[in-house]
C-alpha positions as CSV (number, residue, x, y, z in Angstrom):
1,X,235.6,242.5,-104.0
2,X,237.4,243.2,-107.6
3,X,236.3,242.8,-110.9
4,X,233.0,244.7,-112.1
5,X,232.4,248.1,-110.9
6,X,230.9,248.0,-107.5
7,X,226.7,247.4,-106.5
8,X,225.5,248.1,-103.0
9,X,223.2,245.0,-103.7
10,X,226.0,242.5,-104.8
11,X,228.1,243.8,-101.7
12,X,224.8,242.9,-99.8
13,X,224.3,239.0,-101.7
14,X,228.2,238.7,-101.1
15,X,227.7,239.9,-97.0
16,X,224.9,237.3,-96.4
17,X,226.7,234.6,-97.9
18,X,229.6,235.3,-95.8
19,X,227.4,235.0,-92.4
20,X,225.9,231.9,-93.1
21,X,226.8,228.3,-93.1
22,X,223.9,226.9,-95.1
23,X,225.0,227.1,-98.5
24,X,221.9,229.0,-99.5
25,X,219.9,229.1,-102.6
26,X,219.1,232.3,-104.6
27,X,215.4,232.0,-103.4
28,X,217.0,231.7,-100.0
29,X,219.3,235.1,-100.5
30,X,216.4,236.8,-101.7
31,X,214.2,236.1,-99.4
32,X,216.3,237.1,-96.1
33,X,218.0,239.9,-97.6
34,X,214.0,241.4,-99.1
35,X,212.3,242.5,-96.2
36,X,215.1,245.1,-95.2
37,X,215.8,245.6,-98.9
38,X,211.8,246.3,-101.0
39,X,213.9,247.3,-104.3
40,X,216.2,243.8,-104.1
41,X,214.4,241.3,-106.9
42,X,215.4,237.9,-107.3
43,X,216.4,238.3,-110.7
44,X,218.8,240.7,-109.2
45,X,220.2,238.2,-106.7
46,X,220.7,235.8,-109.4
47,X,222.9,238.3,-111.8
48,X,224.5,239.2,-109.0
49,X,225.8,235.8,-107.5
50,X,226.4,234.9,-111.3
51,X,228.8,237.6,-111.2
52,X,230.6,236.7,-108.4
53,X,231.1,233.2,-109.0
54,X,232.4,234.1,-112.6
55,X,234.7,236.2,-110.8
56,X,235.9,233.8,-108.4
57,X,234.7,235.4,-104.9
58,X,231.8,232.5,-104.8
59,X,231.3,228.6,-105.6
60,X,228.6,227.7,-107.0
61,X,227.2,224.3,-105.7
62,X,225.4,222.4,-108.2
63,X,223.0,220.5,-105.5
64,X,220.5,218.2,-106.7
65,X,222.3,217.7,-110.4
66,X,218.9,216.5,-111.6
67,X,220.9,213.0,-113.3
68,X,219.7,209.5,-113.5
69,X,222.2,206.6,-113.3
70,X,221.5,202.9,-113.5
71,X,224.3,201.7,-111.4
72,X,223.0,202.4,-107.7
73,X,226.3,201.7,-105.8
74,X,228.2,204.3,-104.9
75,X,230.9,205.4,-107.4
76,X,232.6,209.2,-108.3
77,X,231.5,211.2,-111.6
78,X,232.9,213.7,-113.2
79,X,231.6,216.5,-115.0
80,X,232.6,218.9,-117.6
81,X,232.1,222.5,-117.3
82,X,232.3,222.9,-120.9
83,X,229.2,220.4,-122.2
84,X,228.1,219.5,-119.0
85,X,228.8,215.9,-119.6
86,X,228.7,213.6,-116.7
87,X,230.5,210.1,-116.3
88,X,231.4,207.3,-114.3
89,X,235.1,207.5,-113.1
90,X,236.4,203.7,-113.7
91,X,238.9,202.4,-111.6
92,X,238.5,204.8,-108.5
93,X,236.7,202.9,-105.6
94,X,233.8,204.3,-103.2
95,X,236.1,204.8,-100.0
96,X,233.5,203.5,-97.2
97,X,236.4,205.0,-94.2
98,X,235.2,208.3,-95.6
99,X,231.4,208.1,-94.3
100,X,232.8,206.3,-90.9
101,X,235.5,209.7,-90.6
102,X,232.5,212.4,-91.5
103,X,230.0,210.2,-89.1
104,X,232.5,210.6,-86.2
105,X,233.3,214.1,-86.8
106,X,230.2,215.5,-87.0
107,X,227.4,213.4,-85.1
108,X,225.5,212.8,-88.4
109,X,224.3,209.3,-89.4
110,X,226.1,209.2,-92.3
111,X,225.1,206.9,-95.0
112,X,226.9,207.5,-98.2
113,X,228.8,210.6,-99.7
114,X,229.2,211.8,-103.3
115,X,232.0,212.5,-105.3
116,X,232.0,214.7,-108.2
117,X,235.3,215.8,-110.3
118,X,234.6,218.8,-112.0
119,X,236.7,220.4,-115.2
120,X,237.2,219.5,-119.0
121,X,236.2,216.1,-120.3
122,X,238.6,214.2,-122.7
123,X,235.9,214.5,-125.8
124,X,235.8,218.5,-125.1
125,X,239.5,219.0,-125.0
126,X,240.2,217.0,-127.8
127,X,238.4,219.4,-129.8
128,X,240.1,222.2,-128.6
């Protein structure tokens, strides 16, 4: 890891996430990594994977975005990282081959997916 100067407890958040396929939460995090670790609070895990997603070693997952919509088909968002907007992306259909592909692959009764564009809304770069 680069970037900030280096913390035995960030290298320890940073370890666990590599050995895991879950996708964890902080809460998570904290709670496998504080029975070994009685110093580690969870304010600490959550500085700490702050830090390395604003560096770039981690992605953060934003899973539930607490958001209501009106339309119940499926249909992709997008949402800006600088307001935090969300909207409906017109003209891009739902792509139903996509649950049948991730169904086959994986042995999961899939029912739908989710599609979320991430980066800088039009209204937001404008004013830049």
């Amino acid at each position: 890891m680069s970037g900030k100067r280096y913390s035995r407890q960030r290298e320890l958040i940073y370890q666990c996430l590599l050995h895991t396929d879950q996708h964890p939460t902080a809460e998570m995090i904290y709670s496998w990594l504080k029975p070994e670790n009685p110093n580690l609070s969870l304010g600490t895990v959550y500085r700490n994977l702050n830090l390395l997603s604003e560096e770039g070693i981690i992605v953060r997952m934003p899973f539930p975005v607490e958001r209501y919509d009106a339309v119940k088909e499926p249909h992709p968002h997008f949402r800006c990282r600088k307001c935090g907007g969300v909207y409906d992306l017109e003209g891009l259909e739902y792509d139903h081959g996509l649950d049948e592909e991730a169904a086959r692959c994986s042995g999961h009764e899939v029912e739908r997916h989710e599609v979320v564009f991430s980066g800088i809304c039009a209204h937001c770069v404008e004013k830049h």
